[in-house]
N, CA, C and O atoms as a CHARMM CRD file, in Angstrom:
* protein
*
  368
    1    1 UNK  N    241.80900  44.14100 -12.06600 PROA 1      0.00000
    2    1 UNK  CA   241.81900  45.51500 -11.63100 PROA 1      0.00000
    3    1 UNK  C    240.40700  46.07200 -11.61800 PROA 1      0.00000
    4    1 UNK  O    240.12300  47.16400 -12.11200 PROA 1      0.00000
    5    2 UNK  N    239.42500  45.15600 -10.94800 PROA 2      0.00000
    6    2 UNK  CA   237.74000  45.35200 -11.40300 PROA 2      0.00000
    7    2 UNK  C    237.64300  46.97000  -9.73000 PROA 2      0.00000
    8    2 UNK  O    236.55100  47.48100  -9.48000 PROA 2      0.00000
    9    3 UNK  N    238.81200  47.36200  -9.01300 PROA 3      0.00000
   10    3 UNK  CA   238.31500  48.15400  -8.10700 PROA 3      0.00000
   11    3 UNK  C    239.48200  49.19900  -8.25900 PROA 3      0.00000
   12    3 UNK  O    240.00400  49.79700  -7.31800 PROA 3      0.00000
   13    4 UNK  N    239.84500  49.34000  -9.73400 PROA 4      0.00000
   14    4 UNK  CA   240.98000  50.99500  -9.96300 PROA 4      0.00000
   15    4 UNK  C    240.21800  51.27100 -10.97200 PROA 4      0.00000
   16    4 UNK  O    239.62900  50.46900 -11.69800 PROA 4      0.00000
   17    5 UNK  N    240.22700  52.71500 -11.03500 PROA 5      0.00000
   18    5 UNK  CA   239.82600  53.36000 -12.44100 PROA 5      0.00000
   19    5 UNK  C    240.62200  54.52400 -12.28800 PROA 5      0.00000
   20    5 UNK  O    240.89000  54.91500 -11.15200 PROA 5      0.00000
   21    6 UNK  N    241.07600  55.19100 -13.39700 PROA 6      0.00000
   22    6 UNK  CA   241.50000  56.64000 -13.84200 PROA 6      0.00000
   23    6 UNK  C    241.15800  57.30800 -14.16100 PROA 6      0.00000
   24    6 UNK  O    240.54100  57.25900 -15.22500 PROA 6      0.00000
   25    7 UNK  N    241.32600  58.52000 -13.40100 PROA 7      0.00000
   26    7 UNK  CA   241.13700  59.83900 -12.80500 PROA 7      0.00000
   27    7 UNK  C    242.44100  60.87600 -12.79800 PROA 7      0.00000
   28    7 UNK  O    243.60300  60.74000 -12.41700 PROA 7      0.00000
   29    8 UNK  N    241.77200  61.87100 -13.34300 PROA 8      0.00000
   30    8 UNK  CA   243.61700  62.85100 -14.02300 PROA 8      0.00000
   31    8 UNK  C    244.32100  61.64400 -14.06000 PROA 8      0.00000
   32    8 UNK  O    244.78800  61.39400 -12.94800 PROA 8      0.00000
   33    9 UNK  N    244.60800  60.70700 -14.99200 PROA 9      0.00000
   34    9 UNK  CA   245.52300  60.67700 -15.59000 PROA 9      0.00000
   35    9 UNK  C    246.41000  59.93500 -14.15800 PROA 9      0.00000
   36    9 UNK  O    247.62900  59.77900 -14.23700 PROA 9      0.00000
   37   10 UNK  N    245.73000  59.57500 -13.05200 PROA 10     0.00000
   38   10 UNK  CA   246.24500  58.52800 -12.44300 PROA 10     0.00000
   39   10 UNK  C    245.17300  57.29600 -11.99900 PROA 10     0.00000
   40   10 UNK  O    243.94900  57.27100 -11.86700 PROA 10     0.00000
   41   11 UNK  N    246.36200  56.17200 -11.81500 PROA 11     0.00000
   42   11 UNK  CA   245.08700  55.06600 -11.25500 PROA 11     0.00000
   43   11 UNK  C    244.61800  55.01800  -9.51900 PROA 11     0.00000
   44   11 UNK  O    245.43200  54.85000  -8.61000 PROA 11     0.00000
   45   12 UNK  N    243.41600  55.17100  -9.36400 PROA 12     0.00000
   46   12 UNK  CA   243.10000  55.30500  -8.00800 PROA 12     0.00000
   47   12 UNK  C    241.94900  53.65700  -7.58000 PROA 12     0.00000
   48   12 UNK  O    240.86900  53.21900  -7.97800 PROA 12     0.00000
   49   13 UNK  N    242.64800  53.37900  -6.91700 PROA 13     0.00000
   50   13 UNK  CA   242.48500  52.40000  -5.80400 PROA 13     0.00000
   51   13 UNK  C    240.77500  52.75600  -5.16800 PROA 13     0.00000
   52   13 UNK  O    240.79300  53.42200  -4.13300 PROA 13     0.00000
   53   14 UNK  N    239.53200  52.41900  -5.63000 PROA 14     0.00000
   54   14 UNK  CA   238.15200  52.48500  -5.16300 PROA 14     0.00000
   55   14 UNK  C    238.08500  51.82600  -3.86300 PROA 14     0.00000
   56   14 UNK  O    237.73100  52.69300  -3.06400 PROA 14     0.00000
   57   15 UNK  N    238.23600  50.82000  -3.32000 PROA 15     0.00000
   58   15 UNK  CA   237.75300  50.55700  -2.11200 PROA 15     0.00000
   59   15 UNK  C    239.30200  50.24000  -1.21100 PROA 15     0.00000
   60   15 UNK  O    239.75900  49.20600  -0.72300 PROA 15     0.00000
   61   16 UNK  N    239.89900  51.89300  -1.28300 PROA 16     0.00000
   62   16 UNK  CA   241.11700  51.80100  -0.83000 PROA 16     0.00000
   63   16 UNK  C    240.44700  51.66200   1.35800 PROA 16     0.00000
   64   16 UNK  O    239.23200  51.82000   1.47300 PROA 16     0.00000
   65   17 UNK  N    241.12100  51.44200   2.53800 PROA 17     0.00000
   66   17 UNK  CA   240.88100  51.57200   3.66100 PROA 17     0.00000
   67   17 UNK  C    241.78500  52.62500   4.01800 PROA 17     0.00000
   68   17 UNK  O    242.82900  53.14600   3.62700 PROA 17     0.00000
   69   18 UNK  N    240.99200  52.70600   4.86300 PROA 18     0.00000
   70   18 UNK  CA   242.34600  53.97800   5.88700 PROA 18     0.00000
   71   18 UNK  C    243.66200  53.37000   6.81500 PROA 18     0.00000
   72   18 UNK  O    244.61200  53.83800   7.44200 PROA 18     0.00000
   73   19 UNK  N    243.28500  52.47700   6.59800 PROA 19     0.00000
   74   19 UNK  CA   244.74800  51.24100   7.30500 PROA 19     0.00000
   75   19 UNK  C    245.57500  51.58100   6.48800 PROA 19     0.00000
   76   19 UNK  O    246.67000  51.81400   7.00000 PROA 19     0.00000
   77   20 UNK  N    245.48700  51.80300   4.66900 PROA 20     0.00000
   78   20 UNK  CA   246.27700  51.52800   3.65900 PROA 20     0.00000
   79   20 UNK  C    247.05700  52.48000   3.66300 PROA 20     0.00000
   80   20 UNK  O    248.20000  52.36400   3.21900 PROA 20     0.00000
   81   21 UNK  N    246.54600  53.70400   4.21200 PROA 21     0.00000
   82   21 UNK  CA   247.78600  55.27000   4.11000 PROA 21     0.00000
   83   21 UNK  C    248.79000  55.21800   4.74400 PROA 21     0.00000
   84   21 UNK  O    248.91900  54.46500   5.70900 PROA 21     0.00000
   85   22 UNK  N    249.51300  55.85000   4.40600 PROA 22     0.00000
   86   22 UNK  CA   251.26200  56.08100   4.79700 PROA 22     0.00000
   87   22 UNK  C    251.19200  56.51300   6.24100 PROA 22     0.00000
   88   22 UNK  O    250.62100  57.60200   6.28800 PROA 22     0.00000
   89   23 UNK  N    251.50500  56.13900   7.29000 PROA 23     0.00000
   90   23 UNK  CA   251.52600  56.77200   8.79200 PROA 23     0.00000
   91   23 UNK  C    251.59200  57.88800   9.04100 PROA 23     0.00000
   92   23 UNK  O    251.08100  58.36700  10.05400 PROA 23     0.00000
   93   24 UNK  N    252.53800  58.87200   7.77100 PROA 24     0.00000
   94   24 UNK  CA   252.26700  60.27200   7.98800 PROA 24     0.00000
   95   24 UNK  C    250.62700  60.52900   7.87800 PROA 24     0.00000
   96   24 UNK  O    249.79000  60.96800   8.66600 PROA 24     0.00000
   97   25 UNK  N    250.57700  59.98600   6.36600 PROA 25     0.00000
   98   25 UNK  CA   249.11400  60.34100   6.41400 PROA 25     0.00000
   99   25 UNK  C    248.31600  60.67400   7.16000 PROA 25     0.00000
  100   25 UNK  O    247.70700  61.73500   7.29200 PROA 25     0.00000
  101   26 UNK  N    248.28300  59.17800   8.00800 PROA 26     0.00000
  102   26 UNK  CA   247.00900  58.98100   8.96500 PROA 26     0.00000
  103   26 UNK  C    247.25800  59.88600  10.06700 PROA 26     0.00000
  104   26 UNK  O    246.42500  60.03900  10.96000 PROA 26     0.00000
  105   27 UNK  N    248.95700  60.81300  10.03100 PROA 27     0.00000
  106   27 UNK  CA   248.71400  61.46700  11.83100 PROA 27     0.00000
  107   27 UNK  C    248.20000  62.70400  11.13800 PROA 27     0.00000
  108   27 UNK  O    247.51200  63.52400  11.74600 PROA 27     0.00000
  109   28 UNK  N    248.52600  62.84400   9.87700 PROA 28     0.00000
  110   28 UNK  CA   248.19100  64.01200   9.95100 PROA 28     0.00000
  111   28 UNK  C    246.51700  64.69300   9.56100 PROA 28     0.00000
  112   28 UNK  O    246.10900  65.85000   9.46500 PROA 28     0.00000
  113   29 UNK  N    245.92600  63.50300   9.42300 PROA 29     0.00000
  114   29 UNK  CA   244.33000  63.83600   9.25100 PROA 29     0.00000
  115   29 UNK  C    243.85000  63.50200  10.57000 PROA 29     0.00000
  116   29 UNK  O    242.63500  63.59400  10.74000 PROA 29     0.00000
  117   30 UNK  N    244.59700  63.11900  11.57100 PROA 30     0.00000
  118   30 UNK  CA   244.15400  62.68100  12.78100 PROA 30     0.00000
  119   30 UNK  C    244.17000  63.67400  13.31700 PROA 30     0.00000
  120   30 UNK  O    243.27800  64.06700  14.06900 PROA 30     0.00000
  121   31 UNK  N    245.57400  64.50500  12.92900 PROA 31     0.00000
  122   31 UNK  CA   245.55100  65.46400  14.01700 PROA 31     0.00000
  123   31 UNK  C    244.79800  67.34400  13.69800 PROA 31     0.00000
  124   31 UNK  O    244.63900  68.40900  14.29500 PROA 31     0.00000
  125   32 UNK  N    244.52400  66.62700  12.19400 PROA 32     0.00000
  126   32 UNK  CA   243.93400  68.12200  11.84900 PROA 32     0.00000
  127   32 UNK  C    242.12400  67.97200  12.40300 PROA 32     0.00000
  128   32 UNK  O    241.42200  68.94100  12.69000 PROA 32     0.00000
  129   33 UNK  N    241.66400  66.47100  12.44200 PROA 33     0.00000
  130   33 UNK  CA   240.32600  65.97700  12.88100 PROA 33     0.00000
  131   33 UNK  C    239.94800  66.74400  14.68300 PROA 33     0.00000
  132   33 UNK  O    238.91900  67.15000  15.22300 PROA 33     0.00000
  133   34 UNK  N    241.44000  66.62900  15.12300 PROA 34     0.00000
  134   34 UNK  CA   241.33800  66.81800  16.68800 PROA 34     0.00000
  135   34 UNK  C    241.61000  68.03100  16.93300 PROA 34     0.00000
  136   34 UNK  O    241.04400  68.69100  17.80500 PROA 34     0.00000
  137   35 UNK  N    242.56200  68.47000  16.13700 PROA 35     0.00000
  138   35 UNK  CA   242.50300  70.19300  16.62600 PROA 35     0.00000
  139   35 UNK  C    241.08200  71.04300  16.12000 PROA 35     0.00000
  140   35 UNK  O    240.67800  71.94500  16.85500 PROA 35     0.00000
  141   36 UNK  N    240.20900  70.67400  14.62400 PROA 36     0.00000
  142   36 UNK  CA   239.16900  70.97700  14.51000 PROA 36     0.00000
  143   36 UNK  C    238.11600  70.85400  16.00600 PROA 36     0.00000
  144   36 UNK  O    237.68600  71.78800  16.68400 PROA 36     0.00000
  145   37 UNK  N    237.97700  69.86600  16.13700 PROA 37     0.00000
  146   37 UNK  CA   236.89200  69.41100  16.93900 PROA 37     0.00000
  147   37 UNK  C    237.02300  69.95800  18.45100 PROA 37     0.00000
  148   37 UNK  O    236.17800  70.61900  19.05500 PROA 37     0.00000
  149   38 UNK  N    238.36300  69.50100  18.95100 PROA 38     0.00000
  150   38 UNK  CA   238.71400  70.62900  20.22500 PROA 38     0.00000
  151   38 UNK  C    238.44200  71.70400  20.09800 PROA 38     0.00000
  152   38 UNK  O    237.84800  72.12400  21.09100 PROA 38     0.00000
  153   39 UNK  N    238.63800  72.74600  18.99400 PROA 39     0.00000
  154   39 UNK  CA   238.44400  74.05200  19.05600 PROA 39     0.00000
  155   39 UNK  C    237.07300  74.25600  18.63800 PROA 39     0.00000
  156   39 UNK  O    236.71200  75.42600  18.51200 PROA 39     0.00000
  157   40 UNK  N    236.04300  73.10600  18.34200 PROA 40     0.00000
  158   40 UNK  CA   234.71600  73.95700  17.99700 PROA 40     0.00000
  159   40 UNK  C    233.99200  73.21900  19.20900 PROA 40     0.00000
  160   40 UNK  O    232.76900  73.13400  19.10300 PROA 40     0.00000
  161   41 UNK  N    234.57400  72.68100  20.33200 PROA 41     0.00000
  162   41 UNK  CA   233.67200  72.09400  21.97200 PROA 41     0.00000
  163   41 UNK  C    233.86900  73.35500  22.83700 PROA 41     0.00000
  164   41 UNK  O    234.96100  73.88800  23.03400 PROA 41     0.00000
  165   42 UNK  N    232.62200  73.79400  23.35700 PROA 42     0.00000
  166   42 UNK  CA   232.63900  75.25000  24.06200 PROA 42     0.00000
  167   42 UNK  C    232.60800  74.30900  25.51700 PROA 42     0.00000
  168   42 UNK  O    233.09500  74.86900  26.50000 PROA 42     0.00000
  169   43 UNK  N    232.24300  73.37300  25.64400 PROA 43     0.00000
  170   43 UNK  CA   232.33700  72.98800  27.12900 PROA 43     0.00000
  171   43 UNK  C    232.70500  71.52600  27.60900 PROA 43     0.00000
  172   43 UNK  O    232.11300  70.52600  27.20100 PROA 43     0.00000
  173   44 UNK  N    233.65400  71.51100  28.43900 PROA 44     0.00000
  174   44 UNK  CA   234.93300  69.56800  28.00000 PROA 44     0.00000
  175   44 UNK  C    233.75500  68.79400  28.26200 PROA 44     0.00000
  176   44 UNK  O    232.63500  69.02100  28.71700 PROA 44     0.00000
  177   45 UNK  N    234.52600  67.57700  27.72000 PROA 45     0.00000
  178   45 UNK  CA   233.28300  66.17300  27.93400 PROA 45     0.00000
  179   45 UNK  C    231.55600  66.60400  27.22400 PROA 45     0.00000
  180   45 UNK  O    230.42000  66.44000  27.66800 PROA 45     0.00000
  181   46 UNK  N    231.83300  66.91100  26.57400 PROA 46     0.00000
  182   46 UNK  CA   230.53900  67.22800  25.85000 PROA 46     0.00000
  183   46 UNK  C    230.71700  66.89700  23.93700 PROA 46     0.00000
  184   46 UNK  O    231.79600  67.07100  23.36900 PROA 46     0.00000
  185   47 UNK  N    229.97500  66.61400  23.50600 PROA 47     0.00000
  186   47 UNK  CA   229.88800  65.94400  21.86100 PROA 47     0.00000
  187   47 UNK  C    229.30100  67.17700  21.52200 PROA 47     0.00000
  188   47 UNK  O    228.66800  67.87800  22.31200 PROA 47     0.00000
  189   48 UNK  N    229.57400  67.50100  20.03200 PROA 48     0.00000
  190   48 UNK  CA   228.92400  67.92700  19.54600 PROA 48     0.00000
  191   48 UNK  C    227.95100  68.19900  18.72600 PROA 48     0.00000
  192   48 UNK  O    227.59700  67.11600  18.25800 PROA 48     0.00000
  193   49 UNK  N    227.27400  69.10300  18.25700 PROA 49     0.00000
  194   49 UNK  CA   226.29800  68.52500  17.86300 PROA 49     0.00000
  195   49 UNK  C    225.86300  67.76100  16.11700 PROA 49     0.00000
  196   49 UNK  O    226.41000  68.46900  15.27100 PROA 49     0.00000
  197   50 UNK  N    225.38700  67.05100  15.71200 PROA 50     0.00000
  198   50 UNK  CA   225.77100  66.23100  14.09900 PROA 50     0.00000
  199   50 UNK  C    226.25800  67.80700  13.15400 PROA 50     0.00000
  200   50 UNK  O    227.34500  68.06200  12.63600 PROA 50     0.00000
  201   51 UNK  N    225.20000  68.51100  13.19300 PROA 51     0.00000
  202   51 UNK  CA   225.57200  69.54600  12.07100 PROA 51     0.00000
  203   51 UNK  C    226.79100  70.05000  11.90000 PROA 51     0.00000
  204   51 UNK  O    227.33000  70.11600  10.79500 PROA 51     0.00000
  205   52 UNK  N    227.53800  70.60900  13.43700 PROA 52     0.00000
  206   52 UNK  CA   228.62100  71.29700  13.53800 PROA 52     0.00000
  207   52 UNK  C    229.60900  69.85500  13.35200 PROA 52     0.00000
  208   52 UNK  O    230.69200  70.22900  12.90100 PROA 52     0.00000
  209   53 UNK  N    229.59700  68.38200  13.54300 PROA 53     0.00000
  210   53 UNK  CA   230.60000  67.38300  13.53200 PROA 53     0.00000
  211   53 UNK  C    230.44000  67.20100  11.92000 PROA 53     0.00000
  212   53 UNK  O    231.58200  67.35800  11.48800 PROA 53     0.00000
  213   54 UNK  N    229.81200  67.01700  11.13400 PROA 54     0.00000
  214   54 UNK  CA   229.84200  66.99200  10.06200 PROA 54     0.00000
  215   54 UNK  C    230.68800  67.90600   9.30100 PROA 54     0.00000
  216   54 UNK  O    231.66400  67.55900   8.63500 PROA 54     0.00000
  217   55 UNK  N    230.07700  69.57400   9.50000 PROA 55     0.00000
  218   55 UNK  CA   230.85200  70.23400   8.64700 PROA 55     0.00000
  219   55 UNK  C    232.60500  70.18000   9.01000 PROA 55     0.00000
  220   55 UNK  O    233.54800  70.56700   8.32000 PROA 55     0.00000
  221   56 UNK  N    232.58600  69.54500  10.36400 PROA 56     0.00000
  222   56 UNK  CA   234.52900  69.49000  10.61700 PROA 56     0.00000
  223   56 UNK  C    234.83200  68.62900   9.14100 PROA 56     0.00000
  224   56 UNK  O    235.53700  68.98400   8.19600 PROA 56     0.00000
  225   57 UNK  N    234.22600  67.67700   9.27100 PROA 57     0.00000
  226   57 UNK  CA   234.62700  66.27300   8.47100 PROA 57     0.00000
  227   57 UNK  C    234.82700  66.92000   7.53700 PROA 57     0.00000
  228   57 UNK  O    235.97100  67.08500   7.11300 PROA 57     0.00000
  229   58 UNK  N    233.76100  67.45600   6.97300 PROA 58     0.00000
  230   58 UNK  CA   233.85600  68.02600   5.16500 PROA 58     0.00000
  231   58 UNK  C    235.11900  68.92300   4.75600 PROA 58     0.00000
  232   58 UNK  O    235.80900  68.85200   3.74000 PROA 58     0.00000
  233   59 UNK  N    235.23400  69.97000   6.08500 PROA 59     0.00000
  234   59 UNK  CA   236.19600  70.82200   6.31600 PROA 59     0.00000
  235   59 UNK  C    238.08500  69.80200   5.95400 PROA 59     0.00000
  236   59 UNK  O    239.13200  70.04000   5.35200 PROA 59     0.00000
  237   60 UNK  N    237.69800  69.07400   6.49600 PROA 60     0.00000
  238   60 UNK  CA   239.00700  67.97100   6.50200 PROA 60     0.00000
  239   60 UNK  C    239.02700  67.18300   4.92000 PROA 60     0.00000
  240   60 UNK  O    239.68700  67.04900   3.88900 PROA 60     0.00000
  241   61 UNK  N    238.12300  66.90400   5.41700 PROA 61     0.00000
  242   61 UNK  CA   238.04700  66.40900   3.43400 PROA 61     0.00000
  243   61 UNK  C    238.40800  66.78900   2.79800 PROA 61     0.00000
  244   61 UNK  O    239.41000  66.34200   2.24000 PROA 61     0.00000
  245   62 UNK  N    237.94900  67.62300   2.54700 PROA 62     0.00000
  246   62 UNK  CA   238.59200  69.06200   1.57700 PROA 62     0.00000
  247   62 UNK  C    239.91800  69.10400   1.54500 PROA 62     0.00000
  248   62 UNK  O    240.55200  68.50700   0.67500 PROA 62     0.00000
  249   63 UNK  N    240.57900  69.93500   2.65000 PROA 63     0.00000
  250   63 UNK  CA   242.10100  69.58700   2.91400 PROA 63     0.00000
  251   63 UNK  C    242.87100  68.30300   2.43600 PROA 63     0.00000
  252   63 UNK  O    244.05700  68.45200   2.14200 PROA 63     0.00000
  253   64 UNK  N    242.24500  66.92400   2.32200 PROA 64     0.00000
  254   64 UNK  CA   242.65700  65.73900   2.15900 PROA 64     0.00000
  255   64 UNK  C    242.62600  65.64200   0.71300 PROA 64     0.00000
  256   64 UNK  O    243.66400  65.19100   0.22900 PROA 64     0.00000
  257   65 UNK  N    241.79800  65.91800  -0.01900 PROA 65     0.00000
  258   65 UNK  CA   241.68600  66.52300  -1.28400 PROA 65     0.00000
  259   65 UNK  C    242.74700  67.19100  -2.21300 PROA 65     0.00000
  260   65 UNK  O    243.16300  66.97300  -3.35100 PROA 65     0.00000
  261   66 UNK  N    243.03400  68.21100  -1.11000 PROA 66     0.00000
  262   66 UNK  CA   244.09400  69.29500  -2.05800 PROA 66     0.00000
  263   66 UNK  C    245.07400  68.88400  -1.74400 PROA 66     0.00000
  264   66 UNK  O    245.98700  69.52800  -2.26100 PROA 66     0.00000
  265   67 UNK  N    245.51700  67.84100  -0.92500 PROA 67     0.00000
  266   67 UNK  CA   246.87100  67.38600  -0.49800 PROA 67     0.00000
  267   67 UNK  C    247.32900  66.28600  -1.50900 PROA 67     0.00000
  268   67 UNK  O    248.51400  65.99900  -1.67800 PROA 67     0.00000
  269   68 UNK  N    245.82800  65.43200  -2.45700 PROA 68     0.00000
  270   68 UNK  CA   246.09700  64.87200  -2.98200 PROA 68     0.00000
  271   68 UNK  C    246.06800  63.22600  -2.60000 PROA 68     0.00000
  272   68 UNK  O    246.58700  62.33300  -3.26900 PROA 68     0.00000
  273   69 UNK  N    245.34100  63.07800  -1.37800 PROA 69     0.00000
  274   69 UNK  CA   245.22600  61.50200  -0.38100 PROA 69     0.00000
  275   69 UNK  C    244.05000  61.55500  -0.51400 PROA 69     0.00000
  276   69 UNK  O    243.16200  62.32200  -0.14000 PROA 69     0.00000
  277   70 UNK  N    244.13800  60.25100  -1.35400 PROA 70     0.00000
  278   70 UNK  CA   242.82900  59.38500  -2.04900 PROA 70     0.00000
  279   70 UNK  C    243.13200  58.57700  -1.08800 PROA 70     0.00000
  280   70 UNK  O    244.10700  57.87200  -0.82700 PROA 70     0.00000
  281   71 UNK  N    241.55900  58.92200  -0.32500 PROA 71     0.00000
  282   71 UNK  CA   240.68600  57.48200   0.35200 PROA 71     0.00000
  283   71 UNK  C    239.25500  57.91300   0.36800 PROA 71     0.00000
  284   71 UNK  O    238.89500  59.06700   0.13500 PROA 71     0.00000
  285   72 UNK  N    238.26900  56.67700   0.72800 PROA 72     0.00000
  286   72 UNK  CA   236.87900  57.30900   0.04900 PROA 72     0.00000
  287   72 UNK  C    236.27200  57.92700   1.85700 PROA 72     0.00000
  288   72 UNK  O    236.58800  57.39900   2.92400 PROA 72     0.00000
  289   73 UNK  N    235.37200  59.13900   1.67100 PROA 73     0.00000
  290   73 UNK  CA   235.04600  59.66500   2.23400 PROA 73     0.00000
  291   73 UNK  C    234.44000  58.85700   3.47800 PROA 73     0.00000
  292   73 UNK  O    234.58500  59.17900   4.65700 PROA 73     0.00000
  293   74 UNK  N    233.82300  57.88700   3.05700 PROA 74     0.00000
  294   74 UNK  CA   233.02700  56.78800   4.01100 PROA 74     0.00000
  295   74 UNK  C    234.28500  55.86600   5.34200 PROA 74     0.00000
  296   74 UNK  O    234.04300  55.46300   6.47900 PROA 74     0.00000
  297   75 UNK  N    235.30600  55.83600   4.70000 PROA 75     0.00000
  298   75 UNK  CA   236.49600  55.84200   5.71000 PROA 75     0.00000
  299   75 UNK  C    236.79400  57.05500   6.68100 PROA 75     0.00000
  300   75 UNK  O    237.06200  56.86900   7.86800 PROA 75     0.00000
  301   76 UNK  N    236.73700  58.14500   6.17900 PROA 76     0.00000
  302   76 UNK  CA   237.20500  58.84400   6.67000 PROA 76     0.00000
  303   76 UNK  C    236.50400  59.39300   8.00600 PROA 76     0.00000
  304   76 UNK  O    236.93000  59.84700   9.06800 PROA 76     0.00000
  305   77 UNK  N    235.31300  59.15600   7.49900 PROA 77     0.00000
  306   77 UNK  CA   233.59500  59.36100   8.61100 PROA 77     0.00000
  307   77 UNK  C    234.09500  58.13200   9.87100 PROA 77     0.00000
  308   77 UNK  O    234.62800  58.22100  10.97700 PROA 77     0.00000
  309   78 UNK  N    233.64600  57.10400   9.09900 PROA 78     0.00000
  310   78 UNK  CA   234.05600  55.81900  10.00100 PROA 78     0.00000
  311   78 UNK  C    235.11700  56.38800  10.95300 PROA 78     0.00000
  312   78 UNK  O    234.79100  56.61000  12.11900 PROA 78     0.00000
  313   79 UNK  N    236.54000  56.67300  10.47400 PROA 79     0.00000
  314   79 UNK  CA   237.49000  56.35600  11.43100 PROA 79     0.00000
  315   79 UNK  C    237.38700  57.96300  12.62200 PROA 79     0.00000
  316   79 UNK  O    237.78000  57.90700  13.78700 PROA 79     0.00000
  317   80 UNK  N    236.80500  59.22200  12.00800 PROA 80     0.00000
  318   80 UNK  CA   236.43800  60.20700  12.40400 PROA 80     0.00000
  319   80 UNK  C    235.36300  59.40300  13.78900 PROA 80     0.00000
  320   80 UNK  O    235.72500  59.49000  14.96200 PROA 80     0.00000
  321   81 UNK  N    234.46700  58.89200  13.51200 PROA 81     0.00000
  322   81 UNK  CA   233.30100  58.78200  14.41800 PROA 81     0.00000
  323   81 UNK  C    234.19900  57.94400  15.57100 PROA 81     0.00000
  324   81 UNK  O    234.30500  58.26000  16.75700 PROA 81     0.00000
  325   82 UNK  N    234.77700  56.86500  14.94300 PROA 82     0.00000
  326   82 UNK  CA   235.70900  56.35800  16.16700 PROA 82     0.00000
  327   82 UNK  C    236.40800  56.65400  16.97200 PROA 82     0.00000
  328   82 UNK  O    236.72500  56.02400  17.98100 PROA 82     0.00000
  329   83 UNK  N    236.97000  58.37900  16.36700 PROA 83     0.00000
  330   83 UNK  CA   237.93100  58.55400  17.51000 PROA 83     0.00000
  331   83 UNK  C    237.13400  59.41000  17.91100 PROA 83     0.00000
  332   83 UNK  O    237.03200  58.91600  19.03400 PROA 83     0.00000
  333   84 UNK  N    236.27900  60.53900  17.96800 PROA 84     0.00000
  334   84 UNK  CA   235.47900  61.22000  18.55100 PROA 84     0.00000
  335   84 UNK  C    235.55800  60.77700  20.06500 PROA 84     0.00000
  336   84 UNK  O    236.46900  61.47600  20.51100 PROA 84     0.00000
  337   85 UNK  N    235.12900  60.06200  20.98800 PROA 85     0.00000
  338   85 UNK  CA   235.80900  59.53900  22.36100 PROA 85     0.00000
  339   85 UNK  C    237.05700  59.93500  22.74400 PROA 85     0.00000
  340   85 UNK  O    237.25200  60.44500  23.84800 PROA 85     0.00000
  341   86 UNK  N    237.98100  59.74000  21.88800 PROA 86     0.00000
  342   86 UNK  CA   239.23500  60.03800  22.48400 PROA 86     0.00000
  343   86 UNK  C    239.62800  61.41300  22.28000 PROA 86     0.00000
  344   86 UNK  O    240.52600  62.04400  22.83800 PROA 86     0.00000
  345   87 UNK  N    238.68700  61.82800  21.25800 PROA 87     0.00000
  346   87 UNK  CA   239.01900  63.51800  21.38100 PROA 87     0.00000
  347   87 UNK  C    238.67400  64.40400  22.21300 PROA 87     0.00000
  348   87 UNK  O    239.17400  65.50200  22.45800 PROA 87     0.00000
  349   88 UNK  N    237.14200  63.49100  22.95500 PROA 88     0.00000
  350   88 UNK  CA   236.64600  64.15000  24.09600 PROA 88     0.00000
  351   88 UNK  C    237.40800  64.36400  25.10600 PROA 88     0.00000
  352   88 UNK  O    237.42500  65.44700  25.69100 PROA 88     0.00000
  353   89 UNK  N    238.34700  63.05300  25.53100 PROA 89     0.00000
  354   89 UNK  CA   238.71900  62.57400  27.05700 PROA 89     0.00000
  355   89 UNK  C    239.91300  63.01500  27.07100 PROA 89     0.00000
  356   89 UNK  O    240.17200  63.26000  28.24900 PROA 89     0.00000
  357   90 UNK  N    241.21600  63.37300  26.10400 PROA 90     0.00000
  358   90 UNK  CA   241.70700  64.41200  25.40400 PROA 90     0.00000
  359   90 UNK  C    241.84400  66.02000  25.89800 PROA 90     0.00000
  360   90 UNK  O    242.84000  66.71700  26.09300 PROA 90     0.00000
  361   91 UNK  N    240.76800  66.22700  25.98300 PROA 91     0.00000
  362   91 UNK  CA   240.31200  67.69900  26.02400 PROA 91     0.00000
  363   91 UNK  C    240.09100  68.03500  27.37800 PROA 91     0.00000
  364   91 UNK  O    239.07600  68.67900  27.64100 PROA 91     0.00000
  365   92 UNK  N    241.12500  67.60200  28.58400 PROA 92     0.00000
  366   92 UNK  CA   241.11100  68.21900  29.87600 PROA 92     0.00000
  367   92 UNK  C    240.98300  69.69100  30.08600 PROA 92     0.00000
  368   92 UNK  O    240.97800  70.15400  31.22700 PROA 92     0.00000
């Protein structure tokens, strides 16, 4: 068990992936990632810019946090940066 340690009084999984979450999970940080990001693009097919894509992430984090879904932040970036494309093309 050299990659769990405890935290409140539960055991958490350190180099958990984002594959590993429950399917609700994953739609539902997917879909709070895409309604963020749609609503902060002032003009379609356009990225935004690192500062404003970052604070979405953190913004989500947070939320992922108080919900209580342990996965490490560096997943969450990763799978965030990946779909970024499809949130663009998305956004007719």
């Amino acid at each position: 068990m050299k990659d769990h340690v405890y935290e409140n009084g539960r055991l958490i999984q350190t180099n958990k992936k984002f594959s590993a979450l429950k399917q609700k999970q994953k739609e539902w940080i997917t879909n709070e990632l895409r309604q963020r990001y749609i609503s902060a693009i002032y003009y379609p097919y356009t990225k935004l810019r690192p500062k404003k894509r970052d604070q979405i992430l953190d913004e989500v984090y947070d939320l992922i946090q108080k919900k209580e879904i342990w996965v490490p932040y560096d997943e969450v970036e990763k799978y965030y940066f990946s779909k970024i494309p499809s949130f663009i093309r998305k956004n007719k």
